[in-house]
C-alpha positions in Angstrom: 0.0 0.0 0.0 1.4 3.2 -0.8 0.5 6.6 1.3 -1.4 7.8 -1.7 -3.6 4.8 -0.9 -3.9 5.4 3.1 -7.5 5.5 4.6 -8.5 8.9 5.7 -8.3 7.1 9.4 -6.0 5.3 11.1 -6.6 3.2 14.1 -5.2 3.2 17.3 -3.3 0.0 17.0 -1.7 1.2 13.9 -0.6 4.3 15.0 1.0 2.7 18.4 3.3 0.0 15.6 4.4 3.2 13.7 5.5 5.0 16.7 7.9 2.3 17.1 9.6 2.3 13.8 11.8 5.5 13.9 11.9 5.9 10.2 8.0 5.7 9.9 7.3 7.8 13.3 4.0 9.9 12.4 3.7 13.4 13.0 1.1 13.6 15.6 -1.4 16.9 15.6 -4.1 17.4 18.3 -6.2 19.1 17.3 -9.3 19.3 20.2 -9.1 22.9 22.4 -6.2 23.7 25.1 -8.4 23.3 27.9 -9.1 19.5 26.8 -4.9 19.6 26.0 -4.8 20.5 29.6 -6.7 17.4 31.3 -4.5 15.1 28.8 -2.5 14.7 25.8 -0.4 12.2 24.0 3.4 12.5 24.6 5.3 14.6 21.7 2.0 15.3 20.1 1.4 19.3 18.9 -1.5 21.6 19.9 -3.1 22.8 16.5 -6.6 23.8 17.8 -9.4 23.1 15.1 -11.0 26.5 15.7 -7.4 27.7 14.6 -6.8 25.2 12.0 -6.9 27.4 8.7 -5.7 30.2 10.4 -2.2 28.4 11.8 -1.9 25.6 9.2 0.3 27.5 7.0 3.0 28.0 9.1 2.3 24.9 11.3 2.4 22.8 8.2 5.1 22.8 5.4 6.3 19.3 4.1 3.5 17.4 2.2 5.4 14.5 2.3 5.1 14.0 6.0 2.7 11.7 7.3 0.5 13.3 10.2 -1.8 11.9 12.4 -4.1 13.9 14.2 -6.4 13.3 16.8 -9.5 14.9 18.9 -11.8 13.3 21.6 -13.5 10.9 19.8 -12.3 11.2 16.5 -14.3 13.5 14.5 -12.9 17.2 14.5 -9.4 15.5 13.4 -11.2 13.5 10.3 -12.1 17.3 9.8 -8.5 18.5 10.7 -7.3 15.3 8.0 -9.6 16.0 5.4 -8.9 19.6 5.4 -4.8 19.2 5.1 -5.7 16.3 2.1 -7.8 19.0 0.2 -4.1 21.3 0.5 -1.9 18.7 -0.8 -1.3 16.6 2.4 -1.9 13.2 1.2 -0.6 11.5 4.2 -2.6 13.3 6.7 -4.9 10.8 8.9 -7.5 11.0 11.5 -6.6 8.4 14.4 -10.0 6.8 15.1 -11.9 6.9 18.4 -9.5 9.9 19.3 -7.7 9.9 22.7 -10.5 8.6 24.1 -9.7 5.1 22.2 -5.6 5.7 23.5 -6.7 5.8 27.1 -8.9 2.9 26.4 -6.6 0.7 24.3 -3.2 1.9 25.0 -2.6 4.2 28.5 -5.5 3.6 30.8 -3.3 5.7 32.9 -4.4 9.0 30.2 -7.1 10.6 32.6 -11.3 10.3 30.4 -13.6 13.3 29.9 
């Protein structure tokens, strides 16, 4: 599968495997509010608010070649944030699906639930 081929989402699992290969490390965007950024976040993620998304996107984003992942609550702001960066010439921009929400779940129950 080539990224021109990747799914607009990603799951959880996925993303968690390419963490661990160096060379295929995602970018990883969140992209809910800072006062959900404040209760919890992902480690080495970036704040990119979606109520700021067109407005910071242009200096926040500059390689189309990189593959992003961003992620929300549950999962649907960042299938906006994704589709939004794919419509500008990001074609390996994804949406993790079920947001942090599924991470805390799946991956770090220690990540405090809202």
């Amino acid at each position: 599968m080539s990224f021109e081929d990747l799914p607009l989402e990603i799951s959880v699992d996925d993303v968690v495997y390419l963490q661990g290969i160096p060379e295929q490390k995602p970018r990883i965007i969140d992209c809910r509010e800072s006062d959900e950024w404040a209760i919890c976040h992902l480690e080495g993620a970036e704040l990119v608010p979606l109520s700021q998304f067109g407005e910071l996107a242009p200096q926040r984003f500059q390689d189309t070649q990189q593959h992003v992942v961003i992620y929300c609550h549950h999962g649907m702001r960042s299938q906006r944030a994704a589709a939004w960066l794919r419509q500008h010439g990001f074609r390996k921009a994804q949406s993790m699906r079920g947001g942090i929400d599924a991470w805390s779940e799946m991956v770090d129950p220690t990540l405090p639930r809202y």
